[in-house]
N, C-alpha and C positions, 0 to 999 in steps of 0.2 A: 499509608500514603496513597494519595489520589494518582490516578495513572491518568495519563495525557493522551487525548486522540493521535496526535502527533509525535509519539513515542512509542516502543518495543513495550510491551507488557512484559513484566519480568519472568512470566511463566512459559515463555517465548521460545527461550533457549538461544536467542541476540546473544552472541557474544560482540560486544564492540572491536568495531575494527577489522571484523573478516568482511572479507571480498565476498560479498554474495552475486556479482555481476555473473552473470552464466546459468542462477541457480530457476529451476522448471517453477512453475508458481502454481498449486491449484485449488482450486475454489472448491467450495463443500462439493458441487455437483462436477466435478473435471476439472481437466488441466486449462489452461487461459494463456498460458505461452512464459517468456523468463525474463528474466530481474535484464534492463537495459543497463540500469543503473538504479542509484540509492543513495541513503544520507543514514548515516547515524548520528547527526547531530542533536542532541537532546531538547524537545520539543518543536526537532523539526526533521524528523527521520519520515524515510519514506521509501518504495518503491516506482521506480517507474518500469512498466513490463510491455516488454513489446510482444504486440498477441500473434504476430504471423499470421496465420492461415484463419486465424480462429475468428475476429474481426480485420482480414486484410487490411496491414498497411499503417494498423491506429498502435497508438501506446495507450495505458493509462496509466493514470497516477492513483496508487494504493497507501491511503494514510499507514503507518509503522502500526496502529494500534488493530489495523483487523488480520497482524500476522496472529496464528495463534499456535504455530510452531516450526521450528524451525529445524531441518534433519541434514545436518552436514555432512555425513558418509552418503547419503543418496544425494544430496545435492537439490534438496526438495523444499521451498516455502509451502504451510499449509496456509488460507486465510477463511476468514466465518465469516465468507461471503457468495454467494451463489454465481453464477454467471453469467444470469440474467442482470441482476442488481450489477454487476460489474457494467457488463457492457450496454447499462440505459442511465450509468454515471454522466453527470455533466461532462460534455466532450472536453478533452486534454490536447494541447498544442505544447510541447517542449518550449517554444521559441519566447510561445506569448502567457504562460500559465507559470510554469518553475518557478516559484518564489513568489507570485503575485498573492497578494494576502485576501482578494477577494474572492477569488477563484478559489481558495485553500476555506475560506469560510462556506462557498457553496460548496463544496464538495463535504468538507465536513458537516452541514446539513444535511445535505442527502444520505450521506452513509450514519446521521443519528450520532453522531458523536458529540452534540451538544456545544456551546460556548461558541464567541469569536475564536477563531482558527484554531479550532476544534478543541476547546479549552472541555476537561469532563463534566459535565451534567450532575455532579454524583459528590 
């Protein structure tokens, strides 16, 4: 089965349906700040993480597909993405971006994920 930019890779450890709201996020090179919110809807799962301190004040949005695990007793998203690549993502606006399907296409651009809204390459 082809896995979807826009979905939990199954080697994830996604269990559908937990609250990952609260949980620390961090990227190959450090921590990037924690899950604001999120979607487990299937081909449209997602993190949104708000960075604090790390880029004051910004969120982004992190397609479900660059979790690449996930550790529920520590409370920790890992993702295979650097923090650099995170924070020179096309900029994210909750109000005007969430669901906008062209935004969801450049983002999944940038991050390589292939296809209209981020459909796999593969």
């Amino acid at each position: 089965m082809t896995e979807h930019g826009w979905s939990f890779k199954s080697t994830s450890g996604h269990l559908a349906g937990t609250d990952l709201k609260g949980y620390k996020v961090e990227a190959i090179d450090g921590g990037i700040g924690k899950v604001d919110a999120h979607s487990d809807e299937v081909g449209d799962a997602y993190l949104v993480v708000d960075t604090g301190v790390w880029i004051f004040g910004k969120e982004v949005l992190l397609p479900a597909s660059t979790v690449v695990r996930i550790d529920l007793d520590d409370r920790k998203i890992f993702v295979d993405r650097t923090k650099e690549q995170i924070k020179d993502a096309p900029e994210f606006h909750r109000d005007k971006h969430l669901g906008e399907p062209r935004y969801r296409d450049e983002l999944a651009t940038y991050y390589g994920l292939g296809g209209p809204f981020g459909g796999s390459p593969f």
